[in-house]
C-alpha positions as semicolon CSV with decimal commas, in nm:
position;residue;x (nm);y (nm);z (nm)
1;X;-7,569;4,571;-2,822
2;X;-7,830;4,286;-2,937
3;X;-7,605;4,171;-3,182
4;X;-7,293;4,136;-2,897
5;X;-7,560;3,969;-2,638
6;X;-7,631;3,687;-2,942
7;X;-7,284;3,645;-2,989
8;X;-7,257;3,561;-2,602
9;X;-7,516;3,337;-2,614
10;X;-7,353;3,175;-2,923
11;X;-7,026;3,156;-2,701
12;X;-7,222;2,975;-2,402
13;X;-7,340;2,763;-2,615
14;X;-7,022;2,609;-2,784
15;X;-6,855;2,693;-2,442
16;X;-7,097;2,430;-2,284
17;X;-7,072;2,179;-2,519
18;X;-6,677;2,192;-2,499
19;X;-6,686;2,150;-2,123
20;X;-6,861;1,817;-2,155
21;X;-6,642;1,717;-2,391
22;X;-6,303;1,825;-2,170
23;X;-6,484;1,729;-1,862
24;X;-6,487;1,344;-1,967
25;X;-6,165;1,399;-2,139
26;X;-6,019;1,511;-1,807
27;X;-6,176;1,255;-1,624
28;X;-6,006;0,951;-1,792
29;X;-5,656;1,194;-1,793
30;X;-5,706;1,258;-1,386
31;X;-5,739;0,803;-1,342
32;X;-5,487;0,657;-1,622
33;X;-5,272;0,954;-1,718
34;X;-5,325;0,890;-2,079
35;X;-5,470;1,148;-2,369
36;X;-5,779;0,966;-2,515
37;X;-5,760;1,058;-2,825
38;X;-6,074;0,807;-2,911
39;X;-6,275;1,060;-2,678
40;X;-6,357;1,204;-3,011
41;X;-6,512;0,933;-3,154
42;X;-6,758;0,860;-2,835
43;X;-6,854;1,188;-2,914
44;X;-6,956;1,097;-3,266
45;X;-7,120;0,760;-3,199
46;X;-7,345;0,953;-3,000
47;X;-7,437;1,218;-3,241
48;X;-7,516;0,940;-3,464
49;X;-7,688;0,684;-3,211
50;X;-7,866;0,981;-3,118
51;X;-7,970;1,084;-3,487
52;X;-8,107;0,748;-3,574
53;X;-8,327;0,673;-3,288
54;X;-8,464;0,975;-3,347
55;X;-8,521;0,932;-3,746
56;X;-8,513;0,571;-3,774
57;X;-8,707;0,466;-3,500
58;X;-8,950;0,794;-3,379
59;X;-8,760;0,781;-3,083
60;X;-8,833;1,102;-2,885
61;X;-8,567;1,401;-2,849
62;X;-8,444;1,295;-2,494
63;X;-8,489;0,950;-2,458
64;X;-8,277;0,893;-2,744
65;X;-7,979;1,109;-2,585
66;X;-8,022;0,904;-2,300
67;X;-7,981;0,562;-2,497
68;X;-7,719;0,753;-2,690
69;X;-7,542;0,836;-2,403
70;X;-7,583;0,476;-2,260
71;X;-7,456;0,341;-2,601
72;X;-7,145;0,588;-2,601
73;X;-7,076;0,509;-2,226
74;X;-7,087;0,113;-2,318
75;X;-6,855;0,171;-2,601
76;X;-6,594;0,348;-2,402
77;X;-6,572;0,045;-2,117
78;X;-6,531;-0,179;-2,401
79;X;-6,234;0,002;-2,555
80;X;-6,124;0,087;-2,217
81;X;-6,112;-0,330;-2,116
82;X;-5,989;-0,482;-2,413
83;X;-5,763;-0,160;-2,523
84;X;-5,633;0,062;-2,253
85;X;-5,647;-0,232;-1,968
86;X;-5,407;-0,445;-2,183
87;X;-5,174;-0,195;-2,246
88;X;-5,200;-0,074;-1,837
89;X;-4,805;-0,128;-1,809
90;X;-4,728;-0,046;-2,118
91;X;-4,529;0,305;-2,261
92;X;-4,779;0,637;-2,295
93;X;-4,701;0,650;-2,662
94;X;-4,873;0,262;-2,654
95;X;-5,175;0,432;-2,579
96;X;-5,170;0,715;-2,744
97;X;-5,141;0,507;-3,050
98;X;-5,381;0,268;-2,924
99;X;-5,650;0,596;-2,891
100;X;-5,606;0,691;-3,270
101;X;-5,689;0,335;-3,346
102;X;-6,005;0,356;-3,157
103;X;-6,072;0,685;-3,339
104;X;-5,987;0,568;-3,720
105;X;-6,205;0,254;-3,649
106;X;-6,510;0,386;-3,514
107;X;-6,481;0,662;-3,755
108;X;-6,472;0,405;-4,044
109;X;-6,746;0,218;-3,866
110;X;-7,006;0,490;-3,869
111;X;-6,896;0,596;-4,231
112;X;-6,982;0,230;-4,324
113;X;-7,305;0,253;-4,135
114;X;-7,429;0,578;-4,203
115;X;-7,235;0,696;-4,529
116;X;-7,006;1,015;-4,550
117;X;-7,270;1,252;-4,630
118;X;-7,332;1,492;-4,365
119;X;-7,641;1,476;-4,115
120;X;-7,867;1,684;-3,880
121;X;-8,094;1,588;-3,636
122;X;-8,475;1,701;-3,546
123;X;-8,509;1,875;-3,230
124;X;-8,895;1,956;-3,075
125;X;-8,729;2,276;-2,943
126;X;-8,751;2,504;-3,253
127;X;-8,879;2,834;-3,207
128;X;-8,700;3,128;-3,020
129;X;-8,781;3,304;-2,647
130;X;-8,797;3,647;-2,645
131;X;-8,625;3,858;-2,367
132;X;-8,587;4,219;-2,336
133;X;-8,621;4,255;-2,733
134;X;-8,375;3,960;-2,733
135;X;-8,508;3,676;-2,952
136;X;-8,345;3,330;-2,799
137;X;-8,346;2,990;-2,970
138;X;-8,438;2,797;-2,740
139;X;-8,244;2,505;-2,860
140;X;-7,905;2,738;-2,752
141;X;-8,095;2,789;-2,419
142;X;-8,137;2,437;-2,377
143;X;-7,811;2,297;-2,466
144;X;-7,649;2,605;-2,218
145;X;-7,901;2,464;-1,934
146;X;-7,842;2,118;-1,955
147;X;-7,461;2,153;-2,008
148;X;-7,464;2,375;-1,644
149;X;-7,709;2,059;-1,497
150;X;-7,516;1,808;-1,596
151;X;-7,150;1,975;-1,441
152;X;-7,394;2,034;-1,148
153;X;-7,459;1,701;-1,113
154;X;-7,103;1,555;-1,173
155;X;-6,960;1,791;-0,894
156;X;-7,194;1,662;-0,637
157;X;-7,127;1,257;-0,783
158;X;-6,797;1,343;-0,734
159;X;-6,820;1,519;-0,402
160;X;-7,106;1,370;-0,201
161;X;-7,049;1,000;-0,337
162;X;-6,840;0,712;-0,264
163;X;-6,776;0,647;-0,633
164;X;-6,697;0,987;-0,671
165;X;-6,495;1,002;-0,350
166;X;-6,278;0,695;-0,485
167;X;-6,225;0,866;-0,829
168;X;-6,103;1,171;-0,675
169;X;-5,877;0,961;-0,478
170;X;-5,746;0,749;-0,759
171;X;-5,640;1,068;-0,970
172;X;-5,470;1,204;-0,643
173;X;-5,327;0,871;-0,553
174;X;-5,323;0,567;-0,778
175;X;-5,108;0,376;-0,554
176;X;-5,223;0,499;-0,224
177;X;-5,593;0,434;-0,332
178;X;-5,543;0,083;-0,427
179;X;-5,393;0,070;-0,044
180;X;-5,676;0,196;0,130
181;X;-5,899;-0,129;-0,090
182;X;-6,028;0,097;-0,374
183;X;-6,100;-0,152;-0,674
184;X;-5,901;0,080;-0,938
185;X;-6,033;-0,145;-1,249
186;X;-6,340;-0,092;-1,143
187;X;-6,298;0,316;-1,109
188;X;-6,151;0,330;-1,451
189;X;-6,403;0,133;-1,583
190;X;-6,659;0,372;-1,445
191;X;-6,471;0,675;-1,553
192;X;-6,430;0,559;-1,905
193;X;-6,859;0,478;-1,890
194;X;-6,911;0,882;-1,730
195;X;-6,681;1,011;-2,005
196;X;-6,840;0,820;-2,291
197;X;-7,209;0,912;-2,171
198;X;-7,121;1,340;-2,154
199;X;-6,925;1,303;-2,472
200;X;-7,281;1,135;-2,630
201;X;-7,462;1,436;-2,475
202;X;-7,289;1,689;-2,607
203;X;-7,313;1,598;-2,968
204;X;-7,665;1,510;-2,914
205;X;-7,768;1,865;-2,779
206;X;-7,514;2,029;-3,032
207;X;-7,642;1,805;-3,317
208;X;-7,970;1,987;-3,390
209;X;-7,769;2,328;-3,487
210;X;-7,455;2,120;-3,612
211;X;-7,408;1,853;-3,873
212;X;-7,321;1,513;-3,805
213;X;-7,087;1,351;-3,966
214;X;-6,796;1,064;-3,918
215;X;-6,542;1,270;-3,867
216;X;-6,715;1,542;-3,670
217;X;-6,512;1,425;-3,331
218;X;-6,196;1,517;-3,412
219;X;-6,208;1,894;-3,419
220;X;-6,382;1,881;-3,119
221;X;-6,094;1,637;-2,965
222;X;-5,864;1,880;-3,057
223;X;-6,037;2,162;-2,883
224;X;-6,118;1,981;-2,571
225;X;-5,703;1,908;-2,512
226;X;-5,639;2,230;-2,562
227;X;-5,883;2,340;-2,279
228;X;-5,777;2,100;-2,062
229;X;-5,404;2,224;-2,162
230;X;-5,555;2,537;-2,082
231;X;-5,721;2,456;-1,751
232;X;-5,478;2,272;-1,599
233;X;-5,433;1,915;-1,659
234;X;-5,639;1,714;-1,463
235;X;-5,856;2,000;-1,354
236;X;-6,197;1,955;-1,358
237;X;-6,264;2,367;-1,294
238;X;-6,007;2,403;-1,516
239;X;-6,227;2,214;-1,820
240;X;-6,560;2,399;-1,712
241;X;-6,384;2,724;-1,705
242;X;-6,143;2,689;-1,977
243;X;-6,410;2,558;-2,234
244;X;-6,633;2,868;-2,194
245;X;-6,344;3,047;-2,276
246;X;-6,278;2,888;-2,596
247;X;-6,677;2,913;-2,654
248;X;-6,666;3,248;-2,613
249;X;-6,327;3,379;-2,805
250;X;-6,437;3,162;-3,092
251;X;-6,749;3,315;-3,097
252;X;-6,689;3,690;-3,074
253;X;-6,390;3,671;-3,279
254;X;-6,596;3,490;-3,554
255;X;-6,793;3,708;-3,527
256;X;-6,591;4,073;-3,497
257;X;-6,364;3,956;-3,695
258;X;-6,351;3,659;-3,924
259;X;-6,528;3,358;-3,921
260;X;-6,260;3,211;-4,146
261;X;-6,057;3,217;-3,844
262;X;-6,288;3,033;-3,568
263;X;-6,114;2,701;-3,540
264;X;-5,766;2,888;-3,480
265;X;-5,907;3,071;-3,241
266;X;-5,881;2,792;-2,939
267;X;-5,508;2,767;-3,044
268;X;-5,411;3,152;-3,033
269;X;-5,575;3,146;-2,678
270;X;-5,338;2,845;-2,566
271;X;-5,101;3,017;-2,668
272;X;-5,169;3,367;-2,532
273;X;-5,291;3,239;-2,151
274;X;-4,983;2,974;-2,161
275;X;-4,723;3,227;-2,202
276;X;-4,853;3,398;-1,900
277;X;-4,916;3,150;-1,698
278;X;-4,766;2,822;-1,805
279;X;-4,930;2,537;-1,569
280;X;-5,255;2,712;-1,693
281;X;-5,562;2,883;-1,513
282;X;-5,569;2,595;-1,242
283;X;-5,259;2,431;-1,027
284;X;-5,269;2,041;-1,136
285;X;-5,492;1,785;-0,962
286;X;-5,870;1,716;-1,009
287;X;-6,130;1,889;-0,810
């Protein structure tokens, strides 16, 4: 029984961290209708951004995923003004290619900054809470608590804002939006920046039990389509819900029965849920 309440905690834990990654991820999808495949790199940068202030510079543990997430969220409005704003009118498969572009060069960026070896950062939150026999690491608890604050948080921007209001309107209605005076370069911009900033979270509060490495985004891009494949495109329930199912089957199965198997797991429960129910768990449209 202790050993199946660890593996749920395991599964919250990688369940969390994939709905910040899908929740940015179906952000940018709800506004511009386009799969950011360079969502995995803002991910990385942040991990690394993150890693460095914290070894380079003696930055502490959350003020450097708060400049990591501000670095991240920068990066994002620059690729998504000079990248995805050019190519506005342009065909999808323009910007999907455009997105792997983005990927391969800030991949080859932080390989020539930080080398290919693989990294992992400090945390101050090393020891373990003990619960009903259970003995916690509280760096799990943390990254499961934070994740839950932070979707918190984004529901009510989204809800009790006018920013929010006006991105919820453009992924409803582009064109009716832009009618009623919403500034929709403005909105994307600030959706790409929101994105950028959870994807820079997440690796940062993943990185201390994870490596780091360049190409450490792309798995987890992978994973965070098919959740929001999962959830219903454009479903912002749909990420939260869909990537702490993912957390979870990954975990239990990797542990029950193979760990060999873990990274397939995401794909076999796509597959499974979409046969069943093929718009996924949640009707289209963001809310």
């Amino acid at each position: 029984m202790i050993l199946f309440i660890q593996q749920i905690l395991n599964g919250l834990t990688l369940g969390s961290i994939y709905s910040l990654v899908a929740l940015g991820l179906t952000l940018v999808y709800g506004i511009m209708h386009i799969p950011n495949f360079a969502h995995g790199a803002f991910y990385m940068m942040g991990g690394f951004v993150a890693y460095s202030l914290m070894t380079k510079a003696g930055v502490p543990y959350w003020p450097a995923i708060l400049c990591a997430a501000a670095v991240s969220a920068v990066i994002a409005m620059v690729s998504e003004r000079l990248v995805f704003r050019a190519l506005e009118n342009a065909l999808p498969l323009h910007h999907m290619i455009a997105a792997i572009g983005i990927l391969l060069f800030l991949e080859a960026l932080a390989h020539a900054i930080w080398g290919a070896e693989f990294h992992r950062m400090p945390t101050p939150y090393t020891g373990s809470v003990t619960l009903a026999g259970l003995s916690l690491p509280t760096q799990r608890i943390l990254i499961i608590v934070s994740a839950f604050v932070l979707m918190v948080a984004l529901n009510l921007f989204l809800r009790k804002t006018l920013l929010g209001t006006a991105i919820l309107a453009m992924a409803q209605n582009r064109e009716g939006a832009f009618l009623m005076g919403i500034d929709a370069n403005k909105i994307s911009l600030l959706t790409f920046a929101i994105a950028g900033a959870l994807a820079a979270v997440a690796a940062a509060l993943f990185a201390p039990i994870n490596l780091i490495y360049p190409t450490m985004g792309e798995l987890v891009i992978m994973k965070a389509f098919v959740i929001i494949i999962l959830g219903g495109m454009g479903s912002i329930s749909g990420a939260i819900v869909g990537g702490l199912i993912i957390g979870m089957a990954e975990a239990l199965a990797g542990f029950y029965v193979s760990s060999d198997y873990k990274d397939l797991i995401a794909f076999a429960v796509l597959v499974l849920i979409l046969a069943l129910r093929p718009e996924g768990l949640f009707t289209k449209g963001m809310r």
